[in-house]
C-alpha positions as semicolon CSV with decimal commas, in nm:
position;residue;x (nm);y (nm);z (nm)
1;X;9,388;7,666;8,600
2;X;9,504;7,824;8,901
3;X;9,594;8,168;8,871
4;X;9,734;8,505;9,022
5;X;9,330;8,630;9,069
6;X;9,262;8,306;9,257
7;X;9,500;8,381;9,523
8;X;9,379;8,756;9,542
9;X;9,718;8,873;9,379
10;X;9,626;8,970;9,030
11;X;9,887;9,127;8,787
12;X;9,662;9,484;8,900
13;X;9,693;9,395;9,259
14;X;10,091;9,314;9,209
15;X;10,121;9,656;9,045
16;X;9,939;9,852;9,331
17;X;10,167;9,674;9,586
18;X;10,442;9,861;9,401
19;X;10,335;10,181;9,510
20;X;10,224;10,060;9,865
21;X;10,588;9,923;9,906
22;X;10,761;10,206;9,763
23;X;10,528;10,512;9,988
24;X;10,513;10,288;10,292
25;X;10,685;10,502;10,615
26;X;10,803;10,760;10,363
27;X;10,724;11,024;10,666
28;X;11,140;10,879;10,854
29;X;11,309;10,799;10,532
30;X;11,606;11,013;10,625
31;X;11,699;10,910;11,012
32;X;12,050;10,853;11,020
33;X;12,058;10,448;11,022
34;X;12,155;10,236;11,303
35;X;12,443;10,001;11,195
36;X;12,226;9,728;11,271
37;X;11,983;9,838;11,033
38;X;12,166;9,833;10,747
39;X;12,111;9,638;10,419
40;X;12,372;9,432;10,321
41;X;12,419;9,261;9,966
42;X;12,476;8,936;9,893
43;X;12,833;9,067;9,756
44;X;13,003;9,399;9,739
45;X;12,838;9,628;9,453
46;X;13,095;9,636;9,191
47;X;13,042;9,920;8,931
48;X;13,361;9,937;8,722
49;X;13,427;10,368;8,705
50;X;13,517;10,469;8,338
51;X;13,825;10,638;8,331
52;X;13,580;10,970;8,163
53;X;13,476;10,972;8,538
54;X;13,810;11,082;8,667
55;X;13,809;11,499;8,593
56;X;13,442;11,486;8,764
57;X;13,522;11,364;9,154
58;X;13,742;11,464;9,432
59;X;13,834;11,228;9,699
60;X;13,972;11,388;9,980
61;X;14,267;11,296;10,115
62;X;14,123;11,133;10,439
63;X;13,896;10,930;10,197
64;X;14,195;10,773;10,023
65;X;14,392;10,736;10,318
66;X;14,153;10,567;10,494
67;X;14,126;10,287;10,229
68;X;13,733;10,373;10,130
69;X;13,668;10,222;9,759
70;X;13,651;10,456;9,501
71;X;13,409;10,300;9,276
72;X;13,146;10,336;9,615
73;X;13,070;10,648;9,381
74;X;13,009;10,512;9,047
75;X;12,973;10,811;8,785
76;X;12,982;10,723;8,429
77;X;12,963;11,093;8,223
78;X;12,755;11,094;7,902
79;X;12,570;10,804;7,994
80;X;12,325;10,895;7,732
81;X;12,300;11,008;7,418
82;X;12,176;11,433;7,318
83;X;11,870;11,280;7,164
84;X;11,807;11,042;7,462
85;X;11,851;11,359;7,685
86;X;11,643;11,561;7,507
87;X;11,343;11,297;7,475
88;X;11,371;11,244;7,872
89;X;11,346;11,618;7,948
90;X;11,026;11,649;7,723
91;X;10,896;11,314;7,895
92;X;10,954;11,420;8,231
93;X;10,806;11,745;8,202
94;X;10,508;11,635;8,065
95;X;10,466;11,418;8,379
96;X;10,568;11,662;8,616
97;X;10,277;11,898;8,400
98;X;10,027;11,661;8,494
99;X;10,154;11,518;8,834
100;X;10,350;11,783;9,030
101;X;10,243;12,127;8,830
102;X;10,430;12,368;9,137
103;X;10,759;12,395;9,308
104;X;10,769;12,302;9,671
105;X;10,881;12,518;9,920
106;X;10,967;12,269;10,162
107;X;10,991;11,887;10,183
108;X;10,794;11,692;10,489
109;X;11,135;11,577;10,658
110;X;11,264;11,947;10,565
111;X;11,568;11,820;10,366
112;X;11,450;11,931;10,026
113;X;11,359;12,351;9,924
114;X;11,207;12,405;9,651
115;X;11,157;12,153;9,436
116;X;10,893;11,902;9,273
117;X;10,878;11,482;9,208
118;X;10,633;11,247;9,129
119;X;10,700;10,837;9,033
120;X;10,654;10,723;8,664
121;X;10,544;10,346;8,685
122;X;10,505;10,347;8,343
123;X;10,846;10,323;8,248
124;X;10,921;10,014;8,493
125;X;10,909;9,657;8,319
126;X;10,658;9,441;8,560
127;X;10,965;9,200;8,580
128;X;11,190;9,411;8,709
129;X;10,940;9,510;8,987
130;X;10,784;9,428;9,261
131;X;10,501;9,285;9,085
132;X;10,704;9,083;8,868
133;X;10,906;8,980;9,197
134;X;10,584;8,878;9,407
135;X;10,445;8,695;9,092
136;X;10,769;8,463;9,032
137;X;10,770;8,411;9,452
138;X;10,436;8,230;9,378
139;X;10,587;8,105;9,037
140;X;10,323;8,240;8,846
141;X;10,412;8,417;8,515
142;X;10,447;8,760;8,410
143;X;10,209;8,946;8,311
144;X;10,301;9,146;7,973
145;X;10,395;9,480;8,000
146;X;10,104;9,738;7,847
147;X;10,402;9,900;7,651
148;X;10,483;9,558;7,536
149;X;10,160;9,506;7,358
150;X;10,037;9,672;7,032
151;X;9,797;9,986;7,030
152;X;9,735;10,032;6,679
153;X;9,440;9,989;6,443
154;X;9,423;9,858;6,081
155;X;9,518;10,258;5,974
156;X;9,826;10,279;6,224
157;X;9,637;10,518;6,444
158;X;9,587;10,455;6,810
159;X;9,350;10,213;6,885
160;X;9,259;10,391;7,171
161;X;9,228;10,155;7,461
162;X;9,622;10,221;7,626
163;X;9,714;10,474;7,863
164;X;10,097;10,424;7,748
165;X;10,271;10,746;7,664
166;X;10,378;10,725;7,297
167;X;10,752;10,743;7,367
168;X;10,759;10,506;7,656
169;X;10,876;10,219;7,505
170;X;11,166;10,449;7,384
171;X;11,248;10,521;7,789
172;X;11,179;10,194;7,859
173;X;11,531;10,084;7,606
174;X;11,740;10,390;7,765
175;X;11,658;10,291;8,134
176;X;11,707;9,924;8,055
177;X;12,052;10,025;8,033
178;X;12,096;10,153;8,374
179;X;11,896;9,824;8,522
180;X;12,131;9,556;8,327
181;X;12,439;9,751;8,530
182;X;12,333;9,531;8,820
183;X;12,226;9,163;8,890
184;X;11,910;9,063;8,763
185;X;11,821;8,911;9,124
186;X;11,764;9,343;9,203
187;X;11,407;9,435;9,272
188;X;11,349;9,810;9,162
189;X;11,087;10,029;9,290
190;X;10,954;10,322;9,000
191;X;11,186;10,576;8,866
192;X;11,114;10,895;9,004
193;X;11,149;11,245;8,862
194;X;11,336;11,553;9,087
195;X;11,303;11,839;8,950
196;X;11,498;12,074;9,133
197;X;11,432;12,455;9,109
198;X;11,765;12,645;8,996
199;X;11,727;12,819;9,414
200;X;11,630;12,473;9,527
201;X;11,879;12,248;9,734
202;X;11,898;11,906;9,918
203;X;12,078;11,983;10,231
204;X;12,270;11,691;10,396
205;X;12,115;11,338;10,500
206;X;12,142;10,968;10,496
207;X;11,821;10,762;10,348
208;X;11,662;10,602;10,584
209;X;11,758;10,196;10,507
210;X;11,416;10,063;10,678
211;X;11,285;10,175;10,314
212;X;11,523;10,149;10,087
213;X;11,791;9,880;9,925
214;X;12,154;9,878;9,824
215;X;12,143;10,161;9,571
216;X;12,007;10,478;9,446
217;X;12,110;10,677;9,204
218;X;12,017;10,911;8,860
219;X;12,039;10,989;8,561
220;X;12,117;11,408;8,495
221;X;11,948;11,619;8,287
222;X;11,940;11,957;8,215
223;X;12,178;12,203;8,466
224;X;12,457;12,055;8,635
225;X;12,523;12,045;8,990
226;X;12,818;11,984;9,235
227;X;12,714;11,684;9,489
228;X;12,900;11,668;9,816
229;X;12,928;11,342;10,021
230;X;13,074;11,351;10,399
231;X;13,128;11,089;10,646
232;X;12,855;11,117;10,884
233;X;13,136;11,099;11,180
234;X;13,397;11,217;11,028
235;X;13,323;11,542;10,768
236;X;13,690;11,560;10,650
237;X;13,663;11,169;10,474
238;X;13,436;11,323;10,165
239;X;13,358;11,321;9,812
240;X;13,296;11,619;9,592
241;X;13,113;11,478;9,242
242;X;13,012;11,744;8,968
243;X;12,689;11,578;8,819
244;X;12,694;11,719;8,449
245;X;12,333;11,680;8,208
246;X;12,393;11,336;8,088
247;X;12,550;11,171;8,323
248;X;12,471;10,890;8,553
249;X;12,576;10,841;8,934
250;X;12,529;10,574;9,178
251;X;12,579;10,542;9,514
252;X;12,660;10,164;9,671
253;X;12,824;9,975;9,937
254;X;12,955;10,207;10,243
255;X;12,889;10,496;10,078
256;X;12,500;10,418;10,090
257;X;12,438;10,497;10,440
258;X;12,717;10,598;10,572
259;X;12,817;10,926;10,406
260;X;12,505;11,199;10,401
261;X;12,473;11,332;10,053
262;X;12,367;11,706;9,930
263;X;12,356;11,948;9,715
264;X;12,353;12,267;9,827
265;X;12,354;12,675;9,710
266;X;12,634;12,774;9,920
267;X;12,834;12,964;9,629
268;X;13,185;12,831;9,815
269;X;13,078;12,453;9,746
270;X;12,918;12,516;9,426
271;X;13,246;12,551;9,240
272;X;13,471;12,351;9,075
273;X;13,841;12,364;8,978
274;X;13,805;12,712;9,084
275;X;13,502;12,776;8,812
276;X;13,148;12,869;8,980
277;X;12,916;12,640;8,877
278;X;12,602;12,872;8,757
279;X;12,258;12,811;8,946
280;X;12,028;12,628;8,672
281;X;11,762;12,407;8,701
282;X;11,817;12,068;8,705
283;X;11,599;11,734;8,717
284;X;11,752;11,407;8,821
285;X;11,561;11,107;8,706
286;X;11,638;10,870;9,019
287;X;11,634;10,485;9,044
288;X;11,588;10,294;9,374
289;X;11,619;9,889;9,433
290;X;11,321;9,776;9,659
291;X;11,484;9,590;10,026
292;X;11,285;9,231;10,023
293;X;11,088;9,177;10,307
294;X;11,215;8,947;10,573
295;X;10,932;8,689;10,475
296;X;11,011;8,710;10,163
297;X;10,823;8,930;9,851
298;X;10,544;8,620;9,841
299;X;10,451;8,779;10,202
300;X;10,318;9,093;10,071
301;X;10,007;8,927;9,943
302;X;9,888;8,877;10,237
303;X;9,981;9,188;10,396
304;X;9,785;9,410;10,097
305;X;9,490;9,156;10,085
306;X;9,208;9,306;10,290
307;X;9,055;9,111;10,524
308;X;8,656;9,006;10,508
């Protein structure tokens, strides 16, 4: 039978072209984008905004009368549950414990202070990835999930042999959520944990779309914070969102890459309705589509196969 190890792309090999996609030129992620450059969908992104979302955003006035869609900013307070909060703060922190124990004082494209992030693969379903992705390209099957398959003796202990954290499967339901808000055609690269400091900020940029897809977004948890979008030509056409513990925002269509994004500890824009928002720490568990290749996601065999 002809399988995924006989043309060098094993399930294993799949999953570590995840991580080579997703790191791959991280060092210009945030150069403002050429128009050229950037991704378009198939379709318009169209994330319906609860009307819970409305207290929680300012438009300006040059936004709305310039015709920009609303729903670019999708928001969608108390996304998740206190109990599902509360079991993704213990869950990130005890990856962040093992994987990024200190603060950063400074980020490599000096956009980020004082902060800390690491990628949980674990809590991606191999179908929803680019190893599930490169595997139906070649129409092979899927391998199952480890969180999928059972890790339990005869007495209901661990068996021993899994490296799956014993509430992923539990993250795995929550986040499922956030994927099914989008077409199943989406590719997604690992959520990612940012843990930002209660002094840290992310000062203004646009993601660099040579590495990145339609969306990106997160899902809030613990402080809250006031994000500020601008026009990158135009600073007056903004968005002011307060991002509460619980919530969960995306960014899509022209506000991808053409509005910087920050968040910043300038007391004067970390206010709203008049009401300082308190300095807190906060940690934003962020989710990323992967942009296909132009040869297609079959293509990256080849280009992670070593030669001989």
């Amino acid at each position: 039978m002809l399988t995924l190890r006989t043309l060098n792309c094993s399930t294993r090999r799949a999953q570590m072209l995840c991580r080579w996609f997703s790191e791959t030129g991280s060092g210009s992620r945030l150069t403002r984008p050429a128009s050229d450059t950037i991704p378009q969908p198939p379709e318009p992104i169209s994330l319906a905004l609860p009307s819970s979302a409305e207290p929680f955003i300012k438009y300006s006035d040059a936004f709305v009368d310039r015709g920009y869609t609303k729903s670019d900013i999708f928001l969608h307070p108390d996304f998740i549950s206190d109990g599902e909060h509360d079991l993704l703060v213990r869950s990130c922190n005890k990856k962040l414990k093992r994987l990024a124990s200190t603060y950063e004082m400074g980020h490599f494209d000096k956009r980020i202070n004082n902060y800390r992030e690491c990628s949980v693969s674990a809590w991606l379903p191999h179908k929803r990835g680019v190893a599930g992705r490169v595997s139906q390209a070649m129409d092979r099957a899927v391998d199952p999930d480890p969180v999928d398959l059972p890790d339990r003796a005869s007495n209901g202990k661990s068996a021993g042999w899994s490296t799956v954290g014993k509430y992923d499967s539990q993250i795995r339901h929550i986040l499922d959520r956030v994927w099914d808000l989008f077409p199943a055609s989406f590719t997604w690269l690992p959520p990612h944990i940012l843990d930002l400091h209660e002094d840290g900020e992310i000062l203004p940029h646009v993601d660099n779309p040579e590495y990145s897809g339609f969306v990106v977004g997160g899902l809030c948890l613990l402080g809250p914070a006031v994000s500020t979008f601008k026009h990158v030509d135009d600073p007056s056409v903004r968005v002011d969102v307060l991002l509460s513990p619980k919530s969960l925002y995306f960014m899509t269509n022209r506000i991808r890459y053409q509005f910087t994004h920050e968040i910043t500890v300038d007391p004067s824009q970390r206010a709203w309705m008049g009401q300082p928002v308190a300095k807190a720490r906060r940690i934003s568990l962020m989710f990323r589509d992967a942009k296909e290749p132009e040869g297609g996601w079959s293509s990256l065999v080849s280009a992670a196969t070593p030669s001989r």
